[in-house]
C-alpha positions, 0 to 999 in steps of 0.5 A: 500500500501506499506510504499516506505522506508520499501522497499527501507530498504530491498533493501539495503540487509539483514544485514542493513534490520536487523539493521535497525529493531533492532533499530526499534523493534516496528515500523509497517513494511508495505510490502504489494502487493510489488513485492518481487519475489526472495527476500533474507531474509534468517534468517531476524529477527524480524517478525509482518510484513505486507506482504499481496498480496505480490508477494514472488514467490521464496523468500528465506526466510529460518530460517527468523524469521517471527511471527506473519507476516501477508501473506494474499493472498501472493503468496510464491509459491516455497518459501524457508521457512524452519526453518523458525519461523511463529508462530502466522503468518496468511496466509489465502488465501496465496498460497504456493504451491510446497514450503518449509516449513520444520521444519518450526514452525507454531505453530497457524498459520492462514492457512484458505483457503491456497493453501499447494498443493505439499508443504515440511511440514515434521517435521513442527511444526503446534501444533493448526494451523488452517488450516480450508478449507486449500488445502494440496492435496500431501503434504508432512507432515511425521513426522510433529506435527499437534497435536490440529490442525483445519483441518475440510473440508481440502483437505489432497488427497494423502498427506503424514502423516507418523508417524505424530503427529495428537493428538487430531486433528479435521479432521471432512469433511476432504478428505485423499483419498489416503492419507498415514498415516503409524505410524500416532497418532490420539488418540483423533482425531475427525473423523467425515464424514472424508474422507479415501478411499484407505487411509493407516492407518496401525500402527495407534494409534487410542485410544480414536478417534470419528467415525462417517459417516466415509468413508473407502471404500478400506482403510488400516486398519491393526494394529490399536492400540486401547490402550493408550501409557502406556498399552499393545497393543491390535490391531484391523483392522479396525476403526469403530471397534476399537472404538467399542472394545474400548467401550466394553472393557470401558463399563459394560453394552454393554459387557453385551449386546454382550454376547447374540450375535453370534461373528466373533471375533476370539483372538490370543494370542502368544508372540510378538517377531519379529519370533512369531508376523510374524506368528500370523500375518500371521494366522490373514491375513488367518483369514481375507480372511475367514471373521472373525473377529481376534484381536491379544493381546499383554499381557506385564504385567501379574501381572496388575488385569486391563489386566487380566480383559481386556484378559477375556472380549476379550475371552468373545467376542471371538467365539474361541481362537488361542494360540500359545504355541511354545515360551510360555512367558505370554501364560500359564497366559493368559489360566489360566486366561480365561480357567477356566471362559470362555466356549470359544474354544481354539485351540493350536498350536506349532511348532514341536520340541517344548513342553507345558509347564508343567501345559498344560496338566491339561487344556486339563481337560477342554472340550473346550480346543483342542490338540495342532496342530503341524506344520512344518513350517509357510507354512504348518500352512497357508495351513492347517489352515482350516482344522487343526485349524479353523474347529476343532474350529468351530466344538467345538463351535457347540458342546458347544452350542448343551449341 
């Protein structure tokens, strides 16, 4: 039960409460199951307070400094927590549903078993909290550090996780059906039967993930960053897949063992201006819809011997290449790198009133090489993509295959 002086402290308002805890910086402050529904702490100093199965239904409490508080079972329903310092505070089983809790620091914070259901979690700091079986069903947590956190079993259905900060987060069992996770970081996530029908995972970085048992049905997928920060970005469009070209790209001994088997993997390489990426987007999504495989690579840093390696074992894989030769930059490398090795078609594009390059021509040497398609417009590079640019390629790999 609560201590009846503690009590009558904080009634006498926020400034004494403050002095008083001043002059008293160790003493065990004992809050517990009093009614403290629309209490105003706000930016009260000094935490380790015991408050548990307190009723602090709308209390303000924003900015309060509250580390290491103790909140089981509390009821902070709508609470105003934000800015508020609760490093270390543990609120298992505490319900705090529809309240604030923005920028709030909660650095690990104890969340096991909490209702979070509808709470303001953006830009919160939950670096290594544990939030164990913690329901954040329509949480709002875009741009929120959740990196190292304990989210096994949590229930994240519908909740925001833009461009959150999800390093080396644990999310084995947890439910994100429906959740949006747009510019998300889960390099080094644990994913194990994680839950994401219907999700969106577009822009998500996903090096170094573990998938496994996951569920995607109806996900989106596009744009996934297999590579670490300080590489060039290769993307892929789907999870399971990214961690499998990541292997390959890693692993000698599985490249070897895919070279025998027949690949829906097409490489599209091109410059990665916002003009150009609008259409190589636009032929991978075309690309999609007839079932293959694209992996588009954006090859920064010709000079690096680890990329040339990299952009050869992606043709190695690849059953053709498109090139867009229209704005060329890296691309004259890029086949020079992989024509002369690699016995993979490529098809070459370019918009009309451009030109090659000037060494082009002597890779039209090559048999695998086809005449660059020349296109109109991005709307009659779609419409003729078929038959203009896949079948020429697909009858080449027929072709190579047959001598």
């Amino acid at each position: 039960m609560a201590n009846p002086e503690h009590v009558a402290k904080l009634k006498e308002g926020i400034e004494a409460w403050n002095a008083w805890r001043d002059e008293n910086p160790n003493l065990k402050i004992d809050l517990s199951s009093v009614d403290l529904s629309f209490v105003n702490l706000h930016r009260s100093n000094r935490g380790r307070l015991d408050l548990c199965d307190a009723n602090l239904r709308q209390a303000d409490l924003h900015g309060a400094d509250l580390m290491g508080a103790m909140f089981w079972s509390a009821d902070l329903r709508k609470a105003n927590l934000q800015r508020a310092k609760l490093a270390e505070a543990s609120f298992r089983g505490a319900y705090l549903a529809g309240a604030n809790l923005r920028e709030a620091s909660l650095e690990v914070a104890w969340l096991e078993g909490a209702d979070l259901r509808d709470t303001d979690l953006s830009n919160a700091d939950l670096e290594r909290a544990h939030l164990y079986q913690a329901n954040l069903s329509g949480a709002y947590l875009a741009e929120a550090d959740l990196s190292w956190a304990n989210l096994i079993e949590a229930n994240l259905a519908k909740a925001n996780l833009a461009k959150a900060d999800l390093y080396g987060a644990i999310l084995h069992q947890a439910n994100l059906r429906e959740a949006t996770l747009r510019g998300a970081d889960l390099t080094g996530a644990g994913l194990i039967g994680t839950h994401f029908e219907a999700a969106d995972l577009t822009d998500c970085k996903v090096f170094g993930i573990s998938v496994w048992g996951t569920r995607l049905e109806g996900a989106i997928q596009s744009d996934l960053v297999i590579t670490p920060e300080n590489e060039s970005p290769i993307l892929v469009d789907n999870l399971e897949v990214a961690q499998f070209v990541f292997l390959l790209l890693n692993n000698e001994r599985i490249r070897h063992v895919i070279d025998t088997i027949t690949s829906k993997v097409v490489l599209i390489l091109g410059r990665f201006t916002t003009e150009r990426k609008q259409v190589l987007d636009a032929i991978r999504d075309e690309l999609r819809k007839r079932d293959y495989l694209p992996i588009l690579f954006d090859f920064q840093k010709p000079d690096s011997k680890s990329l040339t390696g990299t952009v050869q074992t992606l043709a190695n894989m690849a059953r053709f290449i498109i090139a867009d030769l229209t704005d060329p930059s890296c691309i004259p490398y890029e086949l020079a790198t992989v024509v002369p090795y690699t016995k993979v078609p490529v098809q070459t594009i370019i918009l009309d009133g451009k030109h090659e390059f000037a060494m082009f021509n002597d890779l039209l040497d090559y048999r695998w090489v086809l005449p660059p398609y020349r296109y109109q417009s991005e709307e009659t590079l779609l419409a003729s993509l078929n038959e203009r640019v896949i079948a020429p390629a697909e009858a080449k790999v027929i072709e190579l295959k047959q001598k």
